[in-house]
C-alpha positions as CSV (number, residue, x, y, z in Angstrom):
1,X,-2.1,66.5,172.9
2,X,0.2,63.8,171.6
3,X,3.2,65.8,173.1
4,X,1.4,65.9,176.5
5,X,1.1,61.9,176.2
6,X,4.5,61.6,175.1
7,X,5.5,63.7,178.5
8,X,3.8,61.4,180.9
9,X,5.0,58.0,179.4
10,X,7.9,59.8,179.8
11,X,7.4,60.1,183.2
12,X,6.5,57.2,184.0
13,X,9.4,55.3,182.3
14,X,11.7,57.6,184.6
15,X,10.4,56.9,187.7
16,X,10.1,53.1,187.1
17,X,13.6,53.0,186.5
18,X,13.8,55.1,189.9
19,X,11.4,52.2,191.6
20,X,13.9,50.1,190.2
21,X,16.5,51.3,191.8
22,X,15.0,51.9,195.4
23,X,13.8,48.2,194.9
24,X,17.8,46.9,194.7
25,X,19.0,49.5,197.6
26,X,16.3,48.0,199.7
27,X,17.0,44.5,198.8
28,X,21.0,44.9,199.9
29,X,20.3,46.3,202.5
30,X,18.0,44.1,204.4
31,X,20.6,41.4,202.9
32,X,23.2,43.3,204.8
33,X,21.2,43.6,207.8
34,X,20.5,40.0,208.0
35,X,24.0,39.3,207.7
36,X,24.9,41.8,210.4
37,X,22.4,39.6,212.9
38,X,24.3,36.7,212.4
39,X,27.3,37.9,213.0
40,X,26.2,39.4,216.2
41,X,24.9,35.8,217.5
42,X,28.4,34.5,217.3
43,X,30.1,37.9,218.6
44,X,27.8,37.6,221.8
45,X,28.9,34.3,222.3
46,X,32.7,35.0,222.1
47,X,31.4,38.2,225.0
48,X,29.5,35.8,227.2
49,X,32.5,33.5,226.5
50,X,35.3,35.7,227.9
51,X,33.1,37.7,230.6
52,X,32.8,34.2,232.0
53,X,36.7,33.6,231.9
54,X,36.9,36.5,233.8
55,X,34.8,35.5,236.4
56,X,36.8,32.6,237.2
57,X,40.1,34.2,237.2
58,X,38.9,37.0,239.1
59,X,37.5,33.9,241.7
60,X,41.4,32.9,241.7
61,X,42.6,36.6,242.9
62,X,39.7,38.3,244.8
63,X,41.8,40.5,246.3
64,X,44.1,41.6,243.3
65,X,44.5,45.5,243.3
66,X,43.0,47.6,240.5
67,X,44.8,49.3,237.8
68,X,45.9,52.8,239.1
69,X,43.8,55.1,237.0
70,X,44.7,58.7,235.8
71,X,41.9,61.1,236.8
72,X,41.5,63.7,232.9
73,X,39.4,66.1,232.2
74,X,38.7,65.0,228.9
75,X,36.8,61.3,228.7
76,X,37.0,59.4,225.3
77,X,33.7,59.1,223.3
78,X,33.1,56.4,220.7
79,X,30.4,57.2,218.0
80,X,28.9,54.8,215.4
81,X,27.3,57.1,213.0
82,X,26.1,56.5,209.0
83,X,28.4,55.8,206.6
84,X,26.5,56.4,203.7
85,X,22.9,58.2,203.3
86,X,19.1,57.5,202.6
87,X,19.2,56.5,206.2
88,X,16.9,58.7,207.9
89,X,17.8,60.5,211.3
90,X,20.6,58.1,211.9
91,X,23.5,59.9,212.5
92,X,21.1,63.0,214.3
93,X,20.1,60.5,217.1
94,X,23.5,59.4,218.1
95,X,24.6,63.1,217.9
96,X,21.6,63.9,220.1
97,X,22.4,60.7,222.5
98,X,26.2,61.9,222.9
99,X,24.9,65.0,224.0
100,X,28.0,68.0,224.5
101,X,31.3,66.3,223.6
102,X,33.3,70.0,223.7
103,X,35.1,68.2,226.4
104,X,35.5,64.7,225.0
105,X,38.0,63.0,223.1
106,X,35.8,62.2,220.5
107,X,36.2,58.8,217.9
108,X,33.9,58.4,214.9
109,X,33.0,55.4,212.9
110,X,31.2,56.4,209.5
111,X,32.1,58.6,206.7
112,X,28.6,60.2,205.9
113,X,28.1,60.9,210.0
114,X,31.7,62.2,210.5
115,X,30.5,64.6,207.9
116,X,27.5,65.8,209.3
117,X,29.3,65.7,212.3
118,X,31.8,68.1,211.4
119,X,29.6,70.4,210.0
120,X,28.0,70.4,213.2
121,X,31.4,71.6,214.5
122,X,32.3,68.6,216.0
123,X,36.2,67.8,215.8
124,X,37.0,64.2,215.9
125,X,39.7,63.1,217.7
126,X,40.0,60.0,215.7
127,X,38.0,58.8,212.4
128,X,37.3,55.6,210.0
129,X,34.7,54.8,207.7
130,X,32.6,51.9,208.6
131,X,33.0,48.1,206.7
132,X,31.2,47.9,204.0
133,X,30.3,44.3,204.9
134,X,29.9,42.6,208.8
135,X,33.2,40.6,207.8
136,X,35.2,43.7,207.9
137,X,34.4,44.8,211.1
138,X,37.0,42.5,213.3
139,X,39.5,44.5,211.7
140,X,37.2,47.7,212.4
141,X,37.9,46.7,216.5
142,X,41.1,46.4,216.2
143,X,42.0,50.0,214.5
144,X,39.9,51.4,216.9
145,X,41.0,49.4,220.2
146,X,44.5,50.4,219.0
147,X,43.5,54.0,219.3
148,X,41.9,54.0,222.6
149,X,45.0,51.9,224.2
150,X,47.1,54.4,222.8
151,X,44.9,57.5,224.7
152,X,44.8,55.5,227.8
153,X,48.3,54.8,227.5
154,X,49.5,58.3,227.0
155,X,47.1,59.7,229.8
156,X,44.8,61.7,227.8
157,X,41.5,59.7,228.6
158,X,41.2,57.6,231.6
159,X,37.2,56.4,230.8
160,X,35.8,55.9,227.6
161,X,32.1,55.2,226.3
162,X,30.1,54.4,223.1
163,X,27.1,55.5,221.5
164,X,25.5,53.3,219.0
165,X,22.2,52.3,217.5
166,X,19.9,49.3,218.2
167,X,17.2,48.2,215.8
168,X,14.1,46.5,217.9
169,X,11.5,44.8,215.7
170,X,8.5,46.7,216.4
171,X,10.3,49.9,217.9
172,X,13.0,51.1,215.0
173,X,16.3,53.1,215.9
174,X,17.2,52.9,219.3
175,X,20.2,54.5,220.7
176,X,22.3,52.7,223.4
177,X,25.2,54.3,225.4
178,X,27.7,52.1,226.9
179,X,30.9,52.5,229.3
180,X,33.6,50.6,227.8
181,X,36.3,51.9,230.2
182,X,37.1,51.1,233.0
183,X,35.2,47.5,233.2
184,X,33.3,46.9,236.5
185,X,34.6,43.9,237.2
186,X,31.7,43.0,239.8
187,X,29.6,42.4,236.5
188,X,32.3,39.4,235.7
189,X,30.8,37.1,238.4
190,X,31.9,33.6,239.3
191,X,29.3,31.0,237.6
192,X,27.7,28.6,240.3
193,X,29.4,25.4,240.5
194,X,32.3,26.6,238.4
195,X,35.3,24.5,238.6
196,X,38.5,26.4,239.4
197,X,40.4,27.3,236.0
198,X,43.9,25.5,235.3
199,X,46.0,28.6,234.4
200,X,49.4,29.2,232.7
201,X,49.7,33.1,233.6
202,X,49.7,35.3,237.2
203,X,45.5,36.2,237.9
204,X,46.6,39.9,237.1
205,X,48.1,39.2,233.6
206,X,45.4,36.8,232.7
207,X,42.5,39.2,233.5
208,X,44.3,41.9,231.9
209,X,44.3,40.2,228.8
210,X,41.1,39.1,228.7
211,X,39.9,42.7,229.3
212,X,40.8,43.3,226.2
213,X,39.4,40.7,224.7
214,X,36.4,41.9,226.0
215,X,36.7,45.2,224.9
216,X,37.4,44.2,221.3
217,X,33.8,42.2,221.4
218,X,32.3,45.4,222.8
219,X,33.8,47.8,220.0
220,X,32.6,44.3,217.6
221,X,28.8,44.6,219.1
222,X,28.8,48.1,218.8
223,X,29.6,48.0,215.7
224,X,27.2,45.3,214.2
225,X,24.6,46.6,216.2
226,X,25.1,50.1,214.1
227,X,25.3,47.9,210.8
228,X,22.3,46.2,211.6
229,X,20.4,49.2,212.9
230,X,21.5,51.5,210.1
231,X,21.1,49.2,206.9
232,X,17.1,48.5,208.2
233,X,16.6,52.3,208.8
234,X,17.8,52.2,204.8
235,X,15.0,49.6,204.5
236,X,12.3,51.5,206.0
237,X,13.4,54.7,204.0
238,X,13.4,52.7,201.0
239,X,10.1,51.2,201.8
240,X,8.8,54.8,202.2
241,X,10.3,55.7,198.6
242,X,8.6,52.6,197.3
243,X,5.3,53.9,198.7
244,X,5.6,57.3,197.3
245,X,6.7,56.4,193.7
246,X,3.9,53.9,193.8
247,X,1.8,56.4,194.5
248,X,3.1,58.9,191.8
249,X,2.8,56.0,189.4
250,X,-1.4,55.5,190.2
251,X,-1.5,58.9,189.6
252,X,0.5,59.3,186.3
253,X,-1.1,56.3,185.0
254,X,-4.8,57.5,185.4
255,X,-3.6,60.5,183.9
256,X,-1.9,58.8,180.7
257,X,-5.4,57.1,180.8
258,X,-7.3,60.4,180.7
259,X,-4.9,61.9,177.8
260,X,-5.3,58.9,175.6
261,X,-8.9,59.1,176.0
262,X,-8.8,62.3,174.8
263,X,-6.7,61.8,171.9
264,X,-9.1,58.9,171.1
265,X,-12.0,61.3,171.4
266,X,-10.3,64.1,169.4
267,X,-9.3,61.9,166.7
268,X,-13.3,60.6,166.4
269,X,-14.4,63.9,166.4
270,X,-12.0,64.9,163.6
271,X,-12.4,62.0,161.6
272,X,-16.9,62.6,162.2
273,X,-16.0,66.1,161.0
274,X,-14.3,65.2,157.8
275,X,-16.3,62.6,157.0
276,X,-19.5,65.4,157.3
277,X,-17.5,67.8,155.5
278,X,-17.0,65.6,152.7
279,X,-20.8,64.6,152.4
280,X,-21.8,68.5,152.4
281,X,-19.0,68.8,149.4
282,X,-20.8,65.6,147.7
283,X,-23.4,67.5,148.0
């Protein structure tokens, strides 16, 4: 009996330390998640920022041609996945939301996903772990903006899109997909009462130039929106854990309860025993 109450306190050390644990992965990552939303307040700005720059140099040259394009048979496919686990069906949902990329020039943003991913059979055309933090993922946007100016460039991709997850208080994981490439520049429109811009370059190199820009606080919303959405998934996995050890604790508990009772109970009924055994020997 002593053995069996040595077992569960055993037990329930263990998975304290456990509850523990899942306690300080669910604490950094709603800390990460939170930083992740701030970061995508000022990143929005910057978008809304540039989008209406372009509006008012597109105003200046209404009629300035479009960038020839290069019809290919193969469009370029951004995908945010997990970089590390204990995140749920993350990484399944943007591989469901990308749907078949056997024709796509595929890029992929987190290690754990680009494994599952490959796996899955899916060979990526480009791939780079996620930042660890939000602050790393300027220099995310630019590796991968690099990449895609370099397909464009070379005429292997003449469109490109991104899949990424959302996180919506209320509704969890949801997965966006968003064209990138080429912009439509009839979404850039001219701001009522907007004075005309004072500008140092030709319309065509100006708007060129902030295209990118744009771009790069696309890739940058993208990618704190996957941050976000996949460090609160953690949280709710970790708050599931929580519930379960918890649970497993109540248990183990009432049963270290039960087995102490009955050690208490076999000890008085062994001591009652002696004690009668000595009288009869008095005797």
């Amino acid at each position: 009996m002593t053995g069996r109450l040595a077992d569960v306190t055993a037990r329930i050390e263990g998975i304290a330390q456990l509850g523990a644990v899942v306690n300080a992965m669910r604490g950094i990552a709603s800390a990460r998640a939170l930083a992740a939303r701030g970061a995508l307040v000022a990143v929005d700005s910057y978008a809304a920022t540039v989008g209406t720059a372009i509006g008012r140099a597109l105003a200046d040259a209404p009629s300035a041609p479009a960038a020839p394009r290069r019809r290919s048979a193969r469009p370029a496919l951004v995908l945010f996945v997990a970089e590390q686990g204990f995140a749920g069906a993350f990484t399944e949902r943007v591989l469901e939301a990308a749907g078949d990329v056997a024709e796509s020039l595929v890029f992929v943003v987190g290690a754990r996903g680009a494994a599952l991913a490959a796996e899955r059979g899916l060979t990526a055309h480009w791939q780079s772990p996620a930042p660890a933090q939000p602050q790393g993922v300027a220099r995310l946007a630019d590796r991968l903006l690099a990449a895609i100016e370099t397909t464009i460039a070379a005429g292997e991709a003449d469109r490109v899109e991104v899949v990424f997850c959302l996180w919506r208080v209320g509704e969890g994981v949801q997965v966006a997909r968003r064209r990138l490439f080429p912009f439509d520049l009839a979404a850039f429109a001219l701001p009522a009462h907007a004075a005309a811009p004072l500008m140092n370059l030709p319309p065509e190199a100006l708007i060129r130039d902030l295209a990118f820009d744009f771009l790069h606080a696309q890739l940058c919303d993208a990618a704190l929106n996957a941050f976000a959405a996949e460090n609160e998934a953690r949280v709710e996995t970790m708050a599931a854990a929580r519930r379960e050890i918890d649970r497993q604790l109540d248990e183990l508990r009432a049963t270290q309860r039960l087995v102490r009772q009955d050690e208490i109970t076999a000890e008085i009924v062994e001591l009652a025993a002696g004690e009668t055994a000595s009288r009869a020997h008095g005797r």
